[in-house]
C-alpha positions as CSV (number, residue, x, y, z in Angstrom):
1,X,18.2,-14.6,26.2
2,X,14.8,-16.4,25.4
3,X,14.6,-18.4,21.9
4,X,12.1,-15.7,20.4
5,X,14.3,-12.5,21.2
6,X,16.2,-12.1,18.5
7,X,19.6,-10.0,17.9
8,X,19.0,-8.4,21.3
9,X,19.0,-9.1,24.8
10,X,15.5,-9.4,26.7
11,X,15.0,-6.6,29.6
12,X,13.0,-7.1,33.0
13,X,12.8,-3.8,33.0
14,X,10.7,-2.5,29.7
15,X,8.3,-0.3,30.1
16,X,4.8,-1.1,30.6
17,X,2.4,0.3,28.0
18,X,-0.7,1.4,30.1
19,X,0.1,4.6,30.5
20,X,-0.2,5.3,27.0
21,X,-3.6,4.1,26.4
22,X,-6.6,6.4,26.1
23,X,-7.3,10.3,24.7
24,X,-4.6,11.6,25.9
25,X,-1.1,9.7,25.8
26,X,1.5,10.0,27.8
27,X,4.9,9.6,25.5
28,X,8.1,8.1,26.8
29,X,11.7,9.2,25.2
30,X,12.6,8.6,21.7
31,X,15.2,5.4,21.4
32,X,16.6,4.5,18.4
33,X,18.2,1.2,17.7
34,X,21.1,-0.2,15.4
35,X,18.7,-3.1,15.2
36,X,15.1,-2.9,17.3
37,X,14.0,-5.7,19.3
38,X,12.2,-8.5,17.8
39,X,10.2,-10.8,19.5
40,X,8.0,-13.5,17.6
41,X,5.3,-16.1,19.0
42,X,6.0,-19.0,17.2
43,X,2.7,-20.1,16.0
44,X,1.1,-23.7,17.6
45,X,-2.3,-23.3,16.6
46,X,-5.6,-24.6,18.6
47,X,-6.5,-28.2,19.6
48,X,-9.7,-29.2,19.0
49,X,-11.7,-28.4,21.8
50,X,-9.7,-25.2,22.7
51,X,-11.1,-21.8,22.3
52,X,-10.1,-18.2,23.4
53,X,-10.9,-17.3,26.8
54,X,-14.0,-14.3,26.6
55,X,-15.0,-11.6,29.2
56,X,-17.5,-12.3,32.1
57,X,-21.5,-12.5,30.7
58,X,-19.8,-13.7,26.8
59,X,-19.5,-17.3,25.5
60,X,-17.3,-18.2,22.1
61,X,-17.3,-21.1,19.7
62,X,-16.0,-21.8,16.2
63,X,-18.3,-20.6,13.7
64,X,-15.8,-22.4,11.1
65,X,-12.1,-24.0,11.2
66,X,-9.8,-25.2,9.2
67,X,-9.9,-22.0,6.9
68,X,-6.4,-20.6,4.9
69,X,-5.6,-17.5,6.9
70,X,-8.6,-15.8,7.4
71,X,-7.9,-12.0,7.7
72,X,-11.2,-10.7,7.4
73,X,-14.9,-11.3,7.5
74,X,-18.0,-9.9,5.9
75,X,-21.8,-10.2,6.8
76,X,-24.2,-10.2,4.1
77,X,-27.7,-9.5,4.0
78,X,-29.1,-13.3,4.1
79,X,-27.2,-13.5,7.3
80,X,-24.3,-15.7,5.4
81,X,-20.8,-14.9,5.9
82,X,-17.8,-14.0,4.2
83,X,-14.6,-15.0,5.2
84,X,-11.3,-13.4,3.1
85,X,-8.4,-15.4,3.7
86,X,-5.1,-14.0,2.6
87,X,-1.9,-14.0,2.5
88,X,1.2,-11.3,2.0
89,X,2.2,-10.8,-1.9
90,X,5.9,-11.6,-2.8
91,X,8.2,-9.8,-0.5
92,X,10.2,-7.0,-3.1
93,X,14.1,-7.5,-2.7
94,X,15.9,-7.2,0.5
95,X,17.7,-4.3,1.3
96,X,18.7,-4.3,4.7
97,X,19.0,-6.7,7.8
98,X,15.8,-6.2,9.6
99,X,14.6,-7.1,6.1
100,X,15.6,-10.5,6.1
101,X,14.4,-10.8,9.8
102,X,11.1,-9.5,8.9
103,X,10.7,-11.7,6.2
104,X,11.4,-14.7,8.8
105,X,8.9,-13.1,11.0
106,X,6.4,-13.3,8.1
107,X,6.5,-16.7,7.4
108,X,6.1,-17.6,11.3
109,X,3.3,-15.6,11.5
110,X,1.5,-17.0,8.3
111,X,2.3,-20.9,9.2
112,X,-0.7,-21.6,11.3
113,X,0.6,-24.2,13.6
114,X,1.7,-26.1,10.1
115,X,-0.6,-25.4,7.4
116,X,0.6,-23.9,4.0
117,X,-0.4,-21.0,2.3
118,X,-1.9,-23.1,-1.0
119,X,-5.3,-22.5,-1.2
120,X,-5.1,-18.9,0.4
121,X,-6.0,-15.5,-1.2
122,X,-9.4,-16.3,-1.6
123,X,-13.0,-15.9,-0.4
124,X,-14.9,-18.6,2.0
125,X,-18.7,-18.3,2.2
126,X,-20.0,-19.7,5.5
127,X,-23.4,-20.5,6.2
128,X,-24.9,-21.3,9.7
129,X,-27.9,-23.0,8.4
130,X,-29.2,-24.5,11.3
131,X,-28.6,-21.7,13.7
132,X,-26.2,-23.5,15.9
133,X,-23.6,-21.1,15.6
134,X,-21.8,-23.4,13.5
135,X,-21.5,-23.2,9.7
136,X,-22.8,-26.2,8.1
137,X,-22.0,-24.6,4.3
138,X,-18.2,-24.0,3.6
139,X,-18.2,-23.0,0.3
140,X,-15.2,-21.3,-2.0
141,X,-17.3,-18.0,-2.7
142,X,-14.6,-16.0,-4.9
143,X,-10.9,-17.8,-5.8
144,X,-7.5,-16.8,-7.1
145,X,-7.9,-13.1,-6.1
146,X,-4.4,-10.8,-5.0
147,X,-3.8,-10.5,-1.3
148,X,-7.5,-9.6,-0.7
149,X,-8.9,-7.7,2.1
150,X,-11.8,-5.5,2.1
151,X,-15.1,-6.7,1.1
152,X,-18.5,-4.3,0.6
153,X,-21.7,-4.7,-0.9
154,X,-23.7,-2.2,-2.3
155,X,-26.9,-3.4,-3.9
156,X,-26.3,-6.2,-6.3
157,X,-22.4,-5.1,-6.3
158,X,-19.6,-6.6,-4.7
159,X,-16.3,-5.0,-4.1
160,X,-13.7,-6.6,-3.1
161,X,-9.8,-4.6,-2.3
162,X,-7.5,-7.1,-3.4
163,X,-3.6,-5.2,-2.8
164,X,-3.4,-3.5,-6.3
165,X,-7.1,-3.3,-7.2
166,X,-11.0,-2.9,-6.1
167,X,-12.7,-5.0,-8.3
168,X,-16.6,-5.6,-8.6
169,X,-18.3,-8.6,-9.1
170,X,-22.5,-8.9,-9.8
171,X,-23.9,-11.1,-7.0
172,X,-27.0,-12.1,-6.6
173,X,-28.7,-13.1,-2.5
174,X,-28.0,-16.8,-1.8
175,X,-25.6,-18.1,-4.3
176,X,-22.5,-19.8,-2.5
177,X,-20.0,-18.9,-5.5
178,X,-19.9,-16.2,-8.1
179,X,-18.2,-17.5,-11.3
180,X,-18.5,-14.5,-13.6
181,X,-15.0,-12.6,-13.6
182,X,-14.9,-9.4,-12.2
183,X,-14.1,-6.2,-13.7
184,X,-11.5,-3.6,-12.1
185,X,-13.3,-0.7,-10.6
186,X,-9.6,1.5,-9.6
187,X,-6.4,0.5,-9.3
188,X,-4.8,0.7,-5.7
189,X,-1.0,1.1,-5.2
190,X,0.4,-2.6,-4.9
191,X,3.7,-4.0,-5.9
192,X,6.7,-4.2,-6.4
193,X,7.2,-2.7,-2.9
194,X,4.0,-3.0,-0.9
195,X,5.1,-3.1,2.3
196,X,1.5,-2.9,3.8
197,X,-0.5,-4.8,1.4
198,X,-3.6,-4.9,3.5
199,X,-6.7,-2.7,1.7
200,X,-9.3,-2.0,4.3
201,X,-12.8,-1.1,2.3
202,X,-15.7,0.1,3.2
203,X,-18.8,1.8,1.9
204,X,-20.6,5.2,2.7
205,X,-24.0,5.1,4.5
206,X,-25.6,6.1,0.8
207,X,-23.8,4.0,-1.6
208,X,-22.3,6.4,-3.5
209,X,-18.3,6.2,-2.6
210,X,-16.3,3.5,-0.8
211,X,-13.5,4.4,1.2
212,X,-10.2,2.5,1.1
213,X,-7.1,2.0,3.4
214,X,-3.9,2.0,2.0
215,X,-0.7,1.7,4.3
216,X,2.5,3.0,3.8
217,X,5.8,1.9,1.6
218,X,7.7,1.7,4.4
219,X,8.7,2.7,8.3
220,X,9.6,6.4,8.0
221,X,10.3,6.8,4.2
222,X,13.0,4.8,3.7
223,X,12.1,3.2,-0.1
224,X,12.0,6.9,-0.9
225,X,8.9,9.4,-0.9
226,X,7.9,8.5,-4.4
227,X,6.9,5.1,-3.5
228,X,4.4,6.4,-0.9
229,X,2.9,7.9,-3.7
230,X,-1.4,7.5,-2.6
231,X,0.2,5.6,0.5
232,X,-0.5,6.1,4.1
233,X,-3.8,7.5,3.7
234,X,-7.8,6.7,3.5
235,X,-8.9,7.0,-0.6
236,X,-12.1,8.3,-1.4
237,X,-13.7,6.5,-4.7
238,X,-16.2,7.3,-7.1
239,X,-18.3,4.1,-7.3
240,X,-19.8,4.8,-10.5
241,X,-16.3,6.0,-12.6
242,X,-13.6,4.4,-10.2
243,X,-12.0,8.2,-9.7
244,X,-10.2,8.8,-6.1
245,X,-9.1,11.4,-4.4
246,X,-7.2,11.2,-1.1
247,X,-9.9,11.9,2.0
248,X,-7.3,12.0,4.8
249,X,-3.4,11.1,4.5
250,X,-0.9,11.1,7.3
251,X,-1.8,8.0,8.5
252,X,0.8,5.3,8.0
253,X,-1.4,2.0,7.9
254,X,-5.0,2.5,8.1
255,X,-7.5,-0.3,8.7
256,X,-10.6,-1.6,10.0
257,X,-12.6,1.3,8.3
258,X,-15.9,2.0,10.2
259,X,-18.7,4.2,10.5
260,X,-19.4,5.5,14.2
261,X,-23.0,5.3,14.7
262,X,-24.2,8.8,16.4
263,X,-22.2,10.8,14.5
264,X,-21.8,9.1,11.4
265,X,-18.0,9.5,11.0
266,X,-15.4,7.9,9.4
267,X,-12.7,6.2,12.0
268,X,-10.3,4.1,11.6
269,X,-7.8,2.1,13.4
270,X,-3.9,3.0,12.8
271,X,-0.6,0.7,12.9
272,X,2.3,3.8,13.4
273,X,5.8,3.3,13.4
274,X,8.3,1.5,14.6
275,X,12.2,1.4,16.0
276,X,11.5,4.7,18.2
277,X,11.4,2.6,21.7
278,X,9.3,-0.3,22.5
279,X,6.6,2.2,24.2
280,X,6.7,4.6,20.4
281,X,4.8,4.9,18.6
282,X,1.3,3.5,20.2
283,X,-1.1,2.3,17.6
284,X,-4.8,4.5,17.7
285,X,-8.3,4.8,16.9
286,X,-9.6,7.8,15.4
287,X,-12.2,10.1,13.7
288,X,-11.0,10.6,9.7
289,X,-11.8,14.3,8.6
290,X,-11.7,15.0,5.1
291,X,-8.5,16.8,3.7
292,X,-7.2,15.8,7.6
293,X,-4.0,15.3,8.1
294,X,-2.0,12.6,10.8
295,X,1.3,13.6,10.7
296,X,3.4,10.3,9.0
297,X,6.0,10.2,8.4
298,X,6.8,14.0,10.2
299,X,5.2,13.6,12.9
300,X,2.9,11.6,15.5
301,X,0.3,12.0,17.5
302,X,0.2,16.0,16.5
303,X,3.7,17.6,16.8
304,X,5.9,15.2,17.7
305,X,8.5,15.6,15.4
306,X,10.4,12.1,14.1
307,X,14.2,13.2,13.7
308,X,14.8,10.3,11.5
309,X,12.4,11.7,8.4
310,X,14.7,13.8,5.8
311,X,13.9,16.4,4.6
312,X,12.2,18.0,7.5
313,X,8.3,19.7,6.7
314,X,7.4,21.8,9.6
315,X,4.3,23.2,7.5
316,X,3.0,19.8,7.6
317,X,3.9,19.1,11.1
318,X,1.6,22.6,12.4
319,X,-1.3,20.8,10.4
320,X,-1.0,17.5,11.7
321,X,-4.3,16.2,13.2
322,X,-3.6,14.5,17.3
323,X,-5.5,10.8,17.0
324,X,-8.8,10.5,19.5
325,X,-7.8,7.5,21.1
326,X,-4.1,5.4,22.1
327,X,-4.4,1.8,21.9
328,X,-1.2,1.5,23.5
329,X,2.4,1.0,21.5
330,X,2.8,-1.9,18.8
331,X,-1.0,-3.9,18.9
332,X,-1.0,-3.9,15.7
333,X,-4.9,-3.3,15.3
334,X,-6.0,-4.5,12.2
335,X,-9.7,-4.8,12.9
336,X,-12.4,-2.8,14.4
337,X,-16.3,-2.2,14.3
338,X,-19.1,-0.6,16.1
339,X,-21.9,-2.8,18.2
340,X,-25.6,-1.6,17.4
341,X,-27.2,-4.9,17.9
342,X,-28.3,-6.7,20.9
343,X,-27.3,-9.9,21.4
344,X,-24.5,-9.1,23.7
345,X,-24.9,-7.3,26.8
346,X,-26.3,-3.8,27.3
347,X,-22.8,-2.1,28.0
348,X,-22.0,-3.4,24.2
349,X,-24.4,-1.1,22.8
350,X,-22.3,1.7,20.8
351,X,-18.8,1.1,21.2
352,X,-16.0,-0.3,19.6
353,X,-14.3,-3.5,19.6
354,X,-10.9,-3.3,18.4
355,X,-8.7,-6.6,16.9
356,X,-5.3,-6.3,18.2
357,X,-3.0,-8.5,16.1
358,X,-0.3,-8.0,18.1
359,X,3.6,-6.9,18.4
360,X,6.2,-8.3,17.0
361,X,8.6,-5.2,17.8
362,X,9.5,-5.2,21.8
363,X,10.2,-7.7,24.1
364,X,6.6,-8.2,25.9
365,X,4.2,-9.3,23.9
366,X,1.5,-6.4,23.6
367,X,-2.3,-7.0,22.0
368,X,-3.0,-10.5,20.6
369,X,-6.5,-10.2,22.1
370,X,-9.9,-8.3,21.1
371,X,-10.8,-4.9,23.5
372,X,-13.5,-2.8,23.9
373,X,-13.6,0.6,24.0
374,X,-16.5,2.7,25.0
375,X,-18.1,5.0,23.9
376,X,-20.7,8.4,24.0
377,X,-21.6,10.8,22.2
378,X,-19.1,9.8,19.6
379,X,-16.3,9.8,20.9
380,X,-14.5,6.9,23.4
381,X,-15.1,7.5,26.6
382,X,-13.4,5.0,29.0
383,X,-10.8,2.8,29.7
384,X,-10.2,-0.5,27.0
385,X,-11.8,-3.5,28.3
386,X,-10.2,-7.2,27.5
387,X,-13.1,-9.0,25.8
388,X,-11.4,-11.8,24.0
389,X,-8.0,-13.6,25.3
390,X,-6.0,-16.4,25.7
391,X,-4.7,-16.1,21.8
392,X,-0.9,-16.8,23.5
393,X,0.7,-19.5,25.4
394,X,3.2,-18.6,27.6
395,X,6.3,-16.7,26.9
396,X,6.7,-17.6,23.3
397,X,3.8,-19.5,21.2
398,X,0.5,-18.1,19.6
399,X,-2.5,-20.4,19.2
400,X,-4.1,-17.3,17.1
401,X,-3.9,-14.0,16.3
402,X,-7.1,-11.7,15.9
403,X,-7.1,-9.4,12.7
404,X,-10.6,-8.7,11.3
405,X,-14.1,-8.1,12.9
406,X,-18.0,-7.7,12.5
407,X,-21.7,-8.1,13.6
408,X,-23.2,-11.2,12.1
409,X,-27.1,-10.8,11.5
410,X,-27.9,-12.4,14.9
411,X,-26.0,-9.9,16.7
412,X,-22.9,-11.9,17.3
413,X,-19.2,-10.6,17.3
414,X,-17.1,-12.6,14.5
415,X,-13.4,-12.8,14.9
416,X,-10.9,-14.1,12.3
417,X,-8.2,-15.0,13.8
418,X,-5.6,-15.8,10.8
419,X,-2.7,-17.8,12.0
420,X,-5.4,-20.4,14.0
421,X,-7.2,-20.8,10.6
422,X,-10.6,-20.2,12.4
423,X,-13.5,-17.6,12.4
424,X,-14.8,-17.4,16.1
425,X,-18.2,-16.3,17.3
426,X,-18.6,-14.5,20.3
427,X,-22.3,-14.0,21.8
428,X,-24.3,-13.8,25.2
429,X,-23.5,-16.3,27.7
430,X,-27.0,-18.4,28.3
């Protein structure tokens, strides 16, 4: 038994993943578990002069280290650079074993190679001012905010999605720290629970909504269907009043909210569930339709019914929307967003790259890297490519982990990468 399989033994023989990647999926077997593997990188973190390994015609360098979890980053119009770093809320009270595991897991995966968590949940403003591709400015732009994770800016207003609120803030071009407080535009569905606490945000091409991810209360239900109350599902908000409505649900834990350039439609990347198998349920990409529906907790990937969900609804289940794209089982995509500039390389140009944070849930490691999916006329249309690599060592230790992405004003690919404390640029190779 290796040191990071825990409660289970390791198999040789577990499936590989590949065949479940792409528009349409092919599903192993249901398994179910007493206890599901778990498998944790323990977390090393880089040395100086290490760096993730990039794809053939791409070079990569730290745009700024030494940050407190980074889990997302934000470009604003002066080209400067919002980085969001975050950690988890209090975990709510244990109520089974794979709680206690998971809560283990949890603080392994927010140590960063021996950093703490003081100084986290707040905003860092970066500033290449030199154009080096490093930032010369490291300034705290926002501080003691609530598990934040989405930022958008419409005009002179800045949202932010902390995990129980979007709250706005003035801002004016320039300034490396906002000290007026900020007032709460809508509530979001936060604690005590909050199983995922992560609020992706993003706003429509006009201004006049922002969109918001918020994850499910659980695997499959299990805190009871009231606490999924506004869960598992993308929220449509009135920017002016703060009023929601639910644009999509069905869709267990939403991130990396996008808009696909030729068509103009909403996607989204999509952790699903766990404990069915190691190869169930893959992680997607997809179109959002409003009123759509994705099937959690009935269902997945269209009419797949989970026998674990009580009670049964088969009306939802003949509704349930099939996702566009697999990313393959248990990636953990947290991250995603479109390429229309053109600093990297021609075959770039209208696709998506996808952060894969990685499993945690079956014996081989699957994501911990950045991929790149293609695609025309809106829609993906080839085989993921491996863009950004080299995040683990070995069998059993992480240097990083990639979570959230974007297109800094020069074109480049920004990367934070949470558990190595650093936000990585990737761009041309000269």
């Amino acid at each position: 038994m290796c040191g990071s399989c825990l409660l289970t033994a390791c198999s040789d023989n577990e499936p590989n993943p590949t065949s479940e990647i792409g528009p349409g999926p092919k599903l192993p077997e249901q398994s179910q578990y007493l206890v599901p593997p778990m498998h944790v990188a323990s977390v090393i973190g880089w040395k100086e002069g290490e760096t993730p390994k990039v794809a053939d015609g791409l070079q990569i360098k730290a745009l700024a280290t030494d940050l407190k979890h980074p889990r997302s980053v934000y470009v604003l119009p002066n080209g400067d650079v919002l980085a969001v770093e975050s950690i988890a809320p209090p975990a709510a009270s244990i109520k089974r074993p794979k709680d206690l595991i998971m809560g283990w897991i949890e603080s392994m995966a927010t140590s960063g190679g021996g950093s703490s968590n003081e100084g986290s949940n707040r905003i860092t403003l970066l500033r290449d001012a030199d154009g080096d591709g490093i930032a010369e400015v490291k300034d705290i732009f926002l501080d003691h905010l609530n598990s934040p994770f989405g930022v958008a800016l419409v005009g002179n207003d800045l949202y932010v999605a902390d995990t129980d609120a979007i709250r706005r803030y003035p801002y004016q071009q320039g300034e490396t720290k906002i000290t007026e407080p900020g007032v709460v535009l809508t509530e979001l569905p936060g604690g005590p629970i909050d199983h995922h606490w992560t609020k992706s945000l993003v706003a429509s091409e006009d201004g006049n909504t922002l969109y918001v991810g918020v994850g499910s209360n659980s695997n499959i239900t299990e805190n009871g269907i009231e606490a999924e109350k506004n869960r598992a599902a993308i929220l449509q908000v009135d920017r002016q009043t703060g009023r929601f409505r639910i644009f999509a649900d069905g869709l267990r834990n939403p991130n990396g909210l996008s808009w696909e350039p030729q068509t103009h439609m909403l996607w989204t990347v999509v952790n699903e569930r766990d404990e069915l198998g190691p190869n169930l349920v893959p992680d997607y990409m997809t179109s959002v339709r409003d009123g759509g529906f994705y099937g959690w907790p009935y269902s997945y990937y269209g009419q797949n019914i989970d026998p674990r969900v009580m009670p049964q609804r088969p009306d939802l289940v003949a509704k349930a929307i099939a996702p566009d794209y697999s990313l393959s089982s248990h990636v953990a995509p947290l991250g995603m967003t479109f390429y229309t500039a053109d600093n990297l390389p021609a075959e770039y140009r209208g696709g998506a790259f996808v952060g894969e944070h990685g499993s945690w849930n079956r014996h081989a490691f699957n994501g911990y890297k950045v991929v790149f999916v293609p695609f025309q006329n809106g829609k993906p249309s080839g085989n993921p490519q491996d863009i950004v690599t080299g995040f683990l060592q070995g069998e059993d230790q992480a240097h990083g982990r990639p979570v959230g992405l974007a297109v800094d004003r020069s074109g480049g690919l920004l990367i934070a990468d949470d558990v190595g404390n650093t936000v990585w640029r990737v761009t041309a190779a000269k």
